[in-house]
DORODO-438332 format. One record per atom (N, C-alpha, C): x, y, z; atom name. Coordinates in pm, 1 decimal, always signed. Layout:
BEGIN
+----------+----------+----------+------+
!     east !    north !       up ! name !
+----------+----------+----------+------+
!        X !        Y !        Z !   CA !
...
+----------+----------+----------+------+
This chain:
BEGIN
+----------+----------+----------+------+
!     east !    north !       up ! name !
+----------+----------+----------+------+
! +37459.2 ! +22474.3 !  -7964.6 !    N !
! +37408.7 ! +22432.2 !  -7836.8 !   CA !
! +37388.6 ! +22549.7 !  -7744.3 !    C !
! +37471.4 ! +22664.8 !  -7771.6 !    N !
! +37460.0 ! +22769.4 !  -7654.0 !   CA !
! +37348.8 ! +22846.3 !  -7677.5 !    C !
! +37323.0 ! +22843.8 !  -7816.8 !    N !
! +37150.0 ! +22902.5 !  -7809.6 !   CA !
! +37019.4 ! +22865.1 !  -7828.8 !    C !
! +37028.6 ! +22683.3 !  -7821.6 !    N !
! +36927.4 ! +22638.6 !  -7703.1 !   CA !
! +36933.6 ! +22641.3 !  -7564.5 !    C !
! +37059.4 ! +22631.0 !  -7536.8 !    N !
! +37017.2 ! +22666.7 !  -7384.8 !   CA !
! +36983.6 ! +22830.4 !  -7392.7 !    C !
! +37067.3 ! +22886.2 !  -7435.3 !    N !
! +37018.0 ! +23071.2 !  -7396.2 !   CA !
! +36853.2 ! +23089.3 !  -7417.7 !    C !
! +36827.3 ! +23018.8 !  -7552.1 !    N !
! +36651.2 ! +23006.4 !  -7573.2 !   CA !
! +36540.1 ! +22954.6 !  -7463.3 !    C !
! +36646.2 ! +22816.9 !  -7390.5 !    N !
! +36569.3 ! +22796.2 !  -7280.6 !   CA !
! +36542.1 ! +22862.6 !  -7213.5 !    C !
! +36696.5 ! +22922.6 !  -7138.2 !    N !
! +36647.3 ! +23018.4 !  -6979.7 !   CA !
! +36561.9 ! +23131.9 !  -7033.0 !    C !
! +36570.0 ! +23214.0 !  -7114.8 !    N !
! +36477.9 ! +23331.0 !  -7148.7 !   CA !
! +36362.4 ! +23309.0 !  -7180.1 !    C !
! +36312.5 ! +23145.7 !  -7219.9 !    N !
! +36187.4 ! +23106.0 !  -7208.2 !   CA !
! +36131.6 ! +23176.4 !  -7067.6 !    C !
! +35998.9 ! +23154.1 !  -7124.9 !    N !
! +35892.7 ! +23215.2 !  -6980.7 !   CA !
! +35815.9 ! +23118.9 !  -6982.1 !    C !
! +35810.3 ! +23067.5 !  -6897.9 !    N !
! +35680.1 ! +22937.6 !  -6890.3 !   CA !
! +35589.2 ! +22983.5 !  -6812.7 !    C !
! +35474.8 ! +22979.5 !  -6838.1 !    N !
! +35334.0 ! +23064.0 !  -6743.5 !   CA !
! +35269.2 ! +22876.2 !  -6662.2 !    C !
! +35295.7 ! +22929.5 !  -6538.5 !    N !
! +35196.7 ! +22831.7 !  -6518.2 !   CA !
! +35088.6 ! +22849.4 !  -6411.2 !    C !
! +35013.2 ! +22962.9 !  -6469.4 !    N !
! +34897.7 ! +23022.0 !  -6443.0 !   CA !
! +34774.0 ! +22934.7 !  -6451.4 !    C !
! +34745.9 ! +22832.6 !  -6479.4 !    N !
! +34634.5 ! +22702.1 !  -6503.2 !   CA !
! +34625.0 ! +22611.5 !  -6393.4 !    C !
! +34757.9 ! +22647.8 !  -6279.1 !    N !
! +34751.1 ! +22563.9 !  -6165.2 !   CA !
! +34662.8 ! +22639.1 !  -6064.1 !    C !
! +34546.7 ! +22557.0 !  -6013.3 !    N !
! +34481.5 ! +22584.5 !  -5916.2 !   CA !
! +34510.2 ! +22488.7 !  -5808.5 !    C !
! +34523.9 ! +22565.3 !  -5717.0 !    N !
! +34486.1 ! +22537.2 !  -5560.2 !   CA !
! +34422.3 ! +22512.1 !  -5483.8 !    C !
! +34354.3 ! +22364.1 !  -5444.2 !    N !
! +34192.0 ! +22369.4 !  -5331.0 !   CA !
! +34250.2 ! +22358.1 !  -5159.2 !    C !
! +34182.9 ! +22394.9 !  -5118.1 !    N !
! +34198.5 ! +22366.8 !  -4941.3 !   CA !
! +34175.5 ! +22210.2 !  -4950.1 !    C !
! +34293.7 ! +22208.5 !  -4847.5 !    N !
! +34279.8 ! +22076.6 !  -4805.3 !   CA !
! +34242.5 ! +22006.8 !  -4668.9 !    C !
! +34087.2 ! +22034.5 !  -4669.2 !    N !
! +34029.4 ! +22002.0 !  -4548.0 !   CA !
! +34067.8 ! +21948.9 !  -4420.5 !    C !
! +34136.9 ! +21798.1 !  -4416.9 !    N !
! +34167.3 ! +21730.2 !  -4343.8 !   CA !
! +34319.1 ! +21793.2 !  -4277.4 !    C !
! +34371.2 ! +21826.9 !  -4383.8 !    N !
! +34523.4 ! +21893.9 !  -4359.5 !   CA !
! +34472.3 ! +21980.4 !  -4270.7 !    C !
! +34370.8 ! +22105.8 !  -4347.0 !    N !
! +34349.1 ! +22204.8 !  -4220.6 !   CA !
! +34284.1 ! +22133.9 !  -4051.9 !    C !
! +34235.8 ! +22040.6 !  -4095.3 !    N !
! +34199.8 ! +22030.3 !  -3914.4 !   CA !
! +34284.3 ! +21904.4 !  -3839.0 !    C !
! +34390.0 ! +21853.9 !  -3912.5 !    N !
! +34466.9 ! +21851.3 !  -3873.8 !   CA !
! +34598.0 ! +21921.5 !  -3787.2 !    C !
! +34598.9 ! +22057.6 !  -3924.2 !    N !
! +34665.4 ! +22187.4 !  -3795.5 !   CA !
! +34628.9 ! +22223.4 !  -3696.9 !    C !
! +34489.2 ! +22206.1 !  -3713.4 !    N !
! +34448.0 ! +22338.7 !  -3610.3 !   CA !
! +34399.6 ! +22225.7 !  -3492.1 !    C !
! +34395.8 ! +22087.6 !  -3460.2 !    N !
! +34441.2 ! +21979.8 !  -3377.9 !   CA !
! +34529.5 ! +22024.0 !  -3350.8 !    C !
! +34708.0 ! +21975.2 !  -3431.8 !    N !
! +34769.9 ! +22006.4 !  -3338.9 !   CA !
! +34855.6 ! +22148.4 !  -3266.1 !    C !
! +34795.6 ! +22265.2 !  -3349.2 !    N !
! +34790.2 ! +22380.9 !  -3265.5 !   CA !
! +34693.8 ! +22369.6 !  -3140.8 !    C !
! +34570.7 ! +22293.1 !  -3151.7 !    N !
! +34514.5 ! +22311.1 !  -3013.7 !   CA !
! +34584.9 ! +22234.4 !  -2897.9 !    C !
! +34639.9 ! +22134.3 !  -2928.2 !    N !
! +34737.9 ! +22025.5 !  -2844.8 !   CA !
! +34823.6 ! +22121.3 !  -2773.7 !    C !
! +34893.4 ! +22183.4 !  -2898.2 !    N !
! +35013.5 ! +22279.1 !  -2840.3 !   CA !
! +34999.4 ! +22378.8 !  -2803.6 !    C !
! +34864.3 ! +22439.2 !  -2778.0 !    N !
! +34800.6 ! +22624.4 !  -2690.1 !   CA !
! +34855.7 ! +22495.7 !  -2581.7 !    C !
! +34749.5 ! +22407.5 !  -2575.3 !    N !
! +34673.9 ! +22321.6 !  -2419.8 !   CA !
! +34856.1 ! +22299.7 !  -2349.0 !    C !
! +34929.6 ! +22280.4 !  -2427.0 !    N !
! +35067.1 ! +22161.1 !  -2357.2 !   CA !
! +35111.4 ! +22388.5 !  -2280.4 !    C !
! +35127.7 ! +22474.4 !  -2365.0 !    N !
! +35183.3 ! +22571.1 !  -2304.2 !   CA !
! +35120.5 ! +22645.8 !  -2194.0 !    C !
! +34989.9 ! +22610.0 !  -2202.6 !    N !
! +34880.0 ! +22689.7 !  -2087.9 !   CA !
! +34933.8 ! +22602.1 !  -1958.7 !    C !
! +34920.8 ! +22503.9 !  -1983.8 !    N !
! +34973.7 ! +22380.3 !  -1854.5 !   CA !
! +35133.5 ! +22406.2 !  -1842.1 !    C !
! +35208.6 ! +22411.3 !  -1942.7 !    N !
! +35341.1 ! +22477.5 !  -1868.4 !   CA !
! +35375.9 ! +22586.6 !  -1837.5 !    C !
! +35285.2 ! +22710.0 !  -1874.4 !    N !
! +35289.7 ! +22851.0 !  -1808.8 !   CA !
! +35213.8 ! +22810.1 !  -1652.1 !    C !
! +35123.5 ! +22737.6 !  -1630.8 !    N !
! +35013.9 ! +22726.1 !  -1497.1 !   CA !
! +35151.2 ! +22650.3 !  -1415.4 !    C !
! +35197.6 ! +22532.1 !  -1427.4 !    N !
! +35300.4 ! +22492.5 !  -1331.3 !   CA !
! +35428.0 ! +22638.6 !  -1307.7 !    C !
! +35407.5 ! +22685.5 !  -1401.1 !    N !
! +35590.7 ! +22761.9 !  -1372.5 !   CA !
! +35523.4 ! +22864.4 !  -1285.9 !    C !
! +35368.5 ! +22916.2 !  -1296.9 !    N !
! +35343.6 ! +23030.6 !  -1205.6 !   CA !
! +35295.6 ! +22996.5 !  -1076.4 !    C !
! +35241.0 ! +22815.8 !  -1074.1 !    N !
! +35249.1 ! +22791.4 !   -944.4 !   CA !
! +35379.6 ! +22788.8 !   -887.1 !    C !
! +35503.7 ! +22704.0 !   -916.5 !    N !
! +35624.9 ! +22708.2 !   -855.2 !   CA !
! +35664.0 ! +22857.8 !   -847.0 !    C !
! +35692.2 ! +22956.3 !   -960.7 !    N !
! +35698.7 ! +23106.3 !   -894.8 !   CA !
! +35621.7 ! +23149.0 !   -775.4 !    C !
! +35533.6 ! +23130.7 !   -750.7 !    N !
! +35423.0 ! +23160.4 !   -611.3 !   CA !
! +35464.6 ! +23102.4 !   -525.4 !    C !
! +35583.2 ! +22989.1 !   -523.7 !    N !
! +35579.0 ! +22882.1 !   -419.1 !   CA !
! +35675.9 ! +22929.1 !   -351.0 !    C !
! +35807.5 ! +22931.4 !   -463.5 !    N !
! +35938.4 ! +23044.7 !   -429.2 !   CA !
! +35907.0 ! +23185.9 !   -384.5 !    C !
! +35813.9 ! +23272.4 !   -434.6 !    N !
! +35817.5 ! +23402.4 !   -381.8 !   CA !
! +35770.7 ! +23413.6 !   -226.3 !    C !
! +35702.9 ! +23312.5 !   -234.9 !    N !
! +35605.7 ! +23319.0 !    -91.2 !   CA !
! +35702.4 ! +23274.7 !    +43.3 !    C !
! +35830.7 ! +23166.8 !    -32.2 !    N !
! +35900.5 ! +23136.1 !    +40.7 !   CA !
! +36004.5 ! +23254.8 !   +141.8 !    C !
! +36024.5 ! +23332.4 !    -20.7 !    N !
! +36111.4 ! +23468.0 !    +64.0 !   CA !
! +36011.3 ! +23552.3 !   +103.8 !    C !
! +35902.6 ! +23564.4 !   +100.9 !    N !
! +35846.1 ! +23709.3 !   +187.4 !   CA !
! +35798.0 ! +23617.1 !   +307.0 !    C !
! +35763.6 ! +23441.3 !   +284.9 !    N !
! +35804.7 ! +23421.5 !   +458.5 !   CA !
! +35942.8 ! +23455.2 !   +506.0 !    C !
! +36024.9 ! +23450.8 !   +492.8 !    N !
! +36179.4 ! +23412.2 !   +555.3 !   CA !
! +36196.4 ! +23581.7 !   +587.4 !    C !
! +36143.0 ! +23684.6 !   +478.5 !    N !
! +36154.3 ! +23842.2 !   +511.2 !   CA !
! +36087.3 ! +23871.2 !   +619.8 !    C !
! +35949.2 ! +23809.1 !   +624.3 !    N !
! +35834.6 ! +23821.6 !   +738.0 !   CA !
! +35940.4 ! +23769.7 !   +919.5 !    C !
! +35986.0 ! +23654.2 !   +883.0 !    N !
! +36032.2 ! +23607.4 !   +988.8 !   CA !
! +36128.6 ! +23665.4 !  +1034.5 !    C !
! +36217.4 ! +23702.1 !   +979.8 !    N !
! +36356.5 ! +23812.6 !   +967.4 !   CA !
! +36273.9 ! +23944.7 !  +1028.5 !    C !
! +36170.2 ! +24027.1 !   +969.7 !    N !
! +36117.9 ! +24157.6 !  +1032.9 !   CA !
! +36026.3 ! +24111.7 !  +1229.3 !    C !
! +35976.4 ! +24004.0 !  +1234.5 !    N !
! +35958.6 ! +23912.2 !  +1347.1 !   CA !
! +36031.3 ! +23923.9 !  +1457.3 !    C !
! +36198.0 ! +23898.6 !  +1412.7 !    N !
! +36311.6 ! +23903.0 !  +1519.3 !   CA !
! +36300.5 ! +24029.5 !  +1522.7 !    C !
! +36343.9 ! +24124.5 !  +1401.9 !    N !
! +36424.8 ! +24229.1 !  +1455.4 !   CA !
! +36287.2 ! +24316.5 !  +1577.4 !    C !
! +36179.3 ! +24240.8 !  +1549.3 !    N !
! +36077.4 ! +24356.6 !  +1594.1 !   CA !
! +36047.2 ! +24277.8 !  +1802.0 !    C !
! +36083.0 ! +24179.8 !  +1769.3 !    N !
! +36108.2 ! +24086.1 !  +1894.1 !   CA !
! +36257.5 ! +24170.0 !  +1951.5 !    C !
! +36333.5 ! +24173.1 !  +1881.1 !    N !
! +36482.5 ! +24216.3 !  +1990.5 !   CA !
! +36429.2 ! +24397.3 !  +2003.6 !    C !
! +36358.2 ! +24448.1 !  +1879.1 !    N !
! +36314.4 ! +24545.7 !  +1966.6 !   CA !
! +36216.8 ! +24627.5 !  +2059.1 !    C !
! +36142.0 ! +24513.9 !  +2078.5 !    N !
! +36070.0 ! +24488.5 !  +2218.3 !   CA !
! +36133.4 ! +24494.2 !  +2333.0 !    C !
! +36230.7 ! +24349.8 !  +2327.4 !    N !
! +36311.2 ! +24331.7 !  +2468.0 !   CA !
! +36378.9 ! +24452.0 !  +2495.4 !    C !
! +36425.1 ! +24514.2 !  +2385.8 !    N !
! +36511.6 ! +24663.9 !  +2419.0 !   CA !
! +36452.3 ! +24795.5 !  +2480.0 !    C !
! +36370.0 ! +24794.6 !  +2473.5 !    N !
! +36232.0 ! +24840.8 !  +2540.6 !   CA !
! +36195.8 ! +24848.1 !  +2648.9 !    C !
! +36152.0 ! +24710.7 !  +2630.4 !    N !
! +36133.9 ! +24620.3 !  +2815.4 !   CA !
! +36235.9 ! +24672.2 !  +2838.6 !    C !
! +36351.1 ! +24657.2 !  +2820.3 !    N !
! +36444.8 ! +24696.2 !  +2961.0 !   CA !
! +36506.9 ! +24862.5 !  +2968.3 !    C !
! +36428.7 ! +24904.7 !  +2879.6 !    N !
! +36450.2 ! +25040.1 !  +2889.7 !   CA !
! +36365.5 ! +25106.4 !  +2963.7 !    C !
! +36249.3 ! +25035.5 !  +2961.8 !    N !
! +36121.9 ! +25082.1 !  +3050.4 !   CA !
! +36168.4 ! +25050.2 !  +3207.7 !    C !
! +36240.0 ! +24904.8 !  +3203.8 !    N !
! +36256.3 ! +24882.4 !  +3316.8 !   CA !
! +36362.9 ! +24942.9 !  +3407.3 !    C !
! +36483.4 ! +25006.4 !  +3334.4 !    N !
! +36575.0 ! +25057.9 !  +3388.9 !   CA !
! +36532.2 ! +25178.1 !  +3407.9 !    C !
! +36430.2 ! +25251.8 !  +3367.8 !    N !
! +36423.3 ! +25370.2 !  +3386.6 !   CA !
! +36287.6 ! +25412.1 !  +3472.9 !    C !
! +36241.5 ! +25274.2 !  +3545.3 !    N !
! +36132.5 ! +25339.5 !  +3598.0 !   CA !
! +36186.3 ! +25271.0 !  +3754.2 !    C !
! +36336.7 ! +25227.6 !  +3766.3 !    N !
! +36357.4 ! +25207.0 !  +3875.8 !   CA !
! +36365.5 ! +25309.8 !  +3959.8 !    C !
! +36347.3 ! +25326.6 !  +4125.6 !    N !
! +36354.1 ! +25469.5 !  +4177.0 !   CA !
! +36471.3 ! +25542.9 !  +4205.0 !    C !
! +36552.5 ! +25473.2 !  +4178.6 !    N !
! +36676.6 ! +25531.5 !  +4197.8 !   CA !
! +36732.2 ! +25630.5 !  +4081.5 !    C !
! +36726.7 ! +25561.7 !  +3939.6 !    N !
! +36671.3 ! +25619.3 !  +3821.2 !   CA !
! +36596.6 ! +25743.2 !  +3796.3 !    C !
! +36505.9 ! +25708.8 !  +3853.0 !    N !
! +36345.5 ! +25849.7 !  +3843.9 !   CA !
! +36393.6 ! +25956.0 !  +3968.0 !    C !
! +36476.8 ! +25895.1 !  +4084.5 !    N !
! +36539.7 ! +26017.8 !  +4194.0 !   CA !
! +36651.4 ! +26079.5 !  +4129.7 !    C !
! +36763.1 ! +26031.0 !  +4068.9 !    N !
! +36871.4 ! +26075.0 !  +3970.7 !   CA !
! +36810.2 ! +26230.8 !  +3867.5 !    C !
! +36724.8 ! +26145.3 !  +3783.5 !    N !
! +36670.3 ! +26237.4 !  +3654.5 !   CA !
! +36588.5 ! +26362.8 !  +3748.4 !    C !
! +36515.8 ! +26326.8 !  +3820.8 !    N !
! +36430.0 ! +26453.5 !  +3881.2 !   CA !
! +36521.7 ! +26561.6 !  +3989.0 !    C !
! +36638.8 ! +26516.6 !  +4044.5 !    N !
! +36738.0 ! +26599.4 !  +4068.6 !   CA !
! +36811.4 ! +26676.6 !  +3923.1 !    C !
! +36879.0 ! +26558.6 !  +3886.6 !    N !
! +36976.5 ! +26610.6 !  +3789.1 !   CA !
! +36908.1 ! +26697.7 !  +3649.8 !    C !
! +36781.7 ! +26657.8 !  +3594.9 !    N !
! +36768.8 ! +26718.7 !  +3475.7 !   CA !
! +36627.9 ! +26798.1 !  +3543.7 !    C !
! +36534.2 ! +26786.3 !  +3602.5 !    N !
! +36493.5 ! +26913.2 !  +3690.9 !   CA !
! +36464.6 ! +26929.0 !  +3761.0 !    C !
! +36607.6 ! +26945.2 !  +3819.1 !    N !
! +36608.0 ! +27016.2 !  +3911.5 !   CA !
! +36493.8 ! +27071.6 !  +4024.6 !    C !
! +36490.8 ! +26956.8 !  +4077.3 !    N !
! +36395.3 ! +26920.3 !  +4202.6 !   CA !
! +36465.9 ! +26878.6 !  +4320.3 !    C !
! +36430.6 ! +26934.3 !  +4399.2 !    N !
! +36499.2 ! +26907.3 !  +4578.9 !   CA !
! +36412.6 ! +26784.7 !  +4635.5 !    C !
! +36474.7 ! +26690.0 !  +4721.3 !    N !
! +36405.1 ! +26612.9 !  +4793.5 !   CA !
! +36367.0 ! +26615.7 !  +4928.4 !    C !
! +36260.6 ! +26653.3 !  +4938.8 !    N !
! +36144.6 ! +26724.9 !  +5027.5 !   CA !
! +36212.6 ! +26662.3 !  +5191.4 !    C !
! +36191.7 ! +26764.1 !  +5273.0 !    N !
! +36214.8 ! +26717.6 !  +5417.8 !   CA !
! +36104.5 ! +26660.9 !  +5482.7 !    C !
! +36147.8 ! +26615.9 !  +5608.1 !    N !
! +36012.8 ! +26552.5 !  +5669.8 !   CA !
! +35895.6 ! +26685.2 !  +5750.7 !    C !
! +35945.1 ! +26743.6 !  +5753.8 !    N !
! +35833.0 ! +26854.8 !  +5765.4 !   CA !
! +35769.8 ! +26892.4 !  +5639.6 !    C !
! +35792.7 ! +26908.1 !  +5511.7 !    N !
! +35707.1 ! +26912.2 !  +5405.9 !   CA !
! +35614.6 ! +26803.5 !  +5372.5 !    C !
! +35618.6 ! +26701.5 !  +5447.6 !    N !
! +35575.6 ! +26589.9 !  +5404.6 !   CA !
! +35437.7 ! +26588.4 !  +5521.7 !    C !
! +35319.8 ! +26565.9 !  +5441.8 !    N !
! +35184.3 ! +26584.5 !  +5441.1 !   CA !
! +35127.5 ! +26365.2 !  +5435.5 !    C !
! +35081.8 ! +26330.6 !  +5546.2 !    N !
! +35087.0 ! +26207.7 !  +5564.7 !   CA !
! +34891.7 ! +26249.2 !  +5561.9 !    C !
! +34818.3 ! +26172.2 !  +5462.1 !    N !
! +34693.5 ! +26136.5 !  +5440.7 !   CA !
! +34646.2 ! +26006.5 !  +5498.3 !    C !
! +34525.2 ! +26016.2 !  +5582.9 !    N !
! +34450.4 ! +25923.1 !  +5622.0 !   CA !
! +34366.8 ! +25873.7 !  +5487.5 !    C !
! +34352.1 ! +25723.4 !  +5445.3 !    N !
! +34257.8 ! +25689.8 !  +5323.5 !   CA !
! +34156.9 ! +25716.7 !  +5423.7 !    C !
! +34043.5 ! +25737.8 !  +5341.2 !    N !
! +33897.2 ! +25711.8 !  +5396.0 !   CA !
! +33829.3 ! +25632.8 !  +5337.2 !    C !
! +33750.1 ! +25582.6 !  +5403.0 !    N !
! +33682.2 ! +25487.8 !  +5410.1 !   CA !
! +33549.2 ! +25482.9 !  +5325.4 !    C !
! +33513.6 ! +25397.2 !  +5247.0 !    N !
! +33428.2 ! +25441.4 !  +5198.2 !   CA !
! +33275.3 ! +25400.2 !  +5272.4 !    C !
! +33202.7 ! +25475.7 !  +5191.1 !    N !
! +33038.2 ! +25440.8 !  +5290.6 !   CA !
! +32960.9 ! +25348.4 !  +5199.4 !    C !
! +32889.0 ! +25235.6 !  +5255.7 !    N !
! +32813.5 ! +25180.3 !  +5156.7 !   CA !
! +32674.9 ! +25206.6 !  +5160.0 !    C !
! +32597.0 ! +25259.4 !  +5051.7 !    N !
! +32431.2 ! +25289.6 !  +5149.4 !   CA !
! +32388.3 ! +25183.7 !  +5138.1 !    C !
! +32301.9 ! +25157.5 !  +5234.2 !    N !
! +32208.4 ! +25045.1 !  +5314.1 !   CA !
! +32124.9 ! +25028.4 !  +5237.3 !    C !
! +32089.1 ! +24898.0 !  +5194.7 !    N !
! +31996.6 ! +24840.7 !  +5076.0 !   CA !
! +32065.9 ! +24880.5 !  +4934.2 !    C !
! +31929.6 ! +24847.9 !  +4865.8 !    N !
! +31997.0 ! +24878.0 !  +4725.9 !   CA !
! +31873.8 ! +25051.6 !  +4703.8 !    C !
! +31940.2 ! +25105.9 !  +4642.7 !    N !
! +31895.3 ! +25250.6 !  +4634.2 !   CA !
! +31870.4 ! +25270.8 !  +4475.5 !    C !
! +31779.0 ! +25322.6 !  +4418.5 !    N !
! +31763.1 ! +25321.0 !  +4247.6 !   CA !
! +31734.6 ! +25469.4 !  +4248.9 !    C !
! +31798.6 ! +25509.9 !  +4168.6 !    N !
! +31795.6 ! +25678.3 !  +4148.9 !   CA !
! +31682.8 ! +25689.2 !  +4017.5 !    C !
! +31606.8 ! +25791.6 !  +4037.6 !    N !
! +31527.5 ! +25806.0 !  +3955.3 !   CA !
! +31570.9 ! +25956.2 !  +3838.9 !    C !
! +31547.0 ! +25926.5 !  +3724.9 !    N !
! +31571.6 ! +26058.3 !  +3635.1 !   CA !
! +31435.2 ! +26117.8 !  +3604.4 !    C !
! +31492.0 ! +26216.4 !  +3636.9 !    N !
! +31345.2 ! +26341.8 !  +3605.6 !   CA !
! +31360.9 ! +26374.7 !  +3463.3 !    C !
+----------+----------+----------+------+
C-alpha cells in the first residue's frame, strides 16, 4: 500500500487542456459594481470636504473675531493716548520738561488782527494766455 500511495503523490498530472474564456457578464458585472463604489466614495470624499470647509471656516471666523477685539482694544488704547497727550497741560509739561522751552511773557507776545477778506465785485473769469 505505501507504494501506491508514494506512486500517487510523485505522479504529475498535467492539466494543461484546461482553457479559460472571459466571462462577459461577470466582467460587467464588476466593473458595475466598481462604478457604484468610485460613485458611493466620490460622494463620501465631497461631504467630508464640505464639512472640513465648514469646520475650518468656523475657526478662521472665531481667529478673525479674536484679531477684531484685540485690534478694537487697540484702538481705544490709542484714543486715549492721543487724548491724554494732546491735553494742554500735557503738551505745557513735555515742551518745558523734555525741550526745554520757557513760557513766553506778555511782552513777547505779538497779538494779530485777522483780516478780512475782500470779495471782488461780480464774477471775474481770468483768462490764460
Amino acid at each position: 500500500m505505501s507504494i501506491d500511495l508514494d506512486y500517487a503523490i510523485r505522479t504529475d498530472i498535467r492539466n494543461n487542456p484546461v482553457v479559460r474564456e472571459i466571462d462577459r457578464e461577470q466582467k460587467r458585472e464588476f466593473l458595475r459594481t466598481l462604478a457604484v463604489f468610485t460613485l458611493m466614495v466620490a460622494m463620501l470624499l465631497f461631504a467630508a470636504w464640505q464639512h472640513y470647509r465648514v469646520v475650518w471656516s468656523g475657526y478662521n471666523l472665531e481667529q478673525l473675531r479674536r484679531d477684531q477685539q484685540a485690534a478694537e482694544s487697540l484702538s481705544r488704547h490709542l484714543r486715549l493716548q492721543l487724548e491724554m497727550d494732546s491735553r494742554p497741560a500735557e503738551i505745557e509739561r513735555r515742551a518745558i520738561q523734555e525741550l526745554k522751552m520757557i513760557r513766553p511773557s506778555e511782552r513777547d507776545t505779538v497779538i494779530l488782527e485777522r483780516a478780512r477778506a475782500v470779495s471782488p465785485r461780480g464774477n471775474i473769469v481770468a483768462k490764460a494766455r
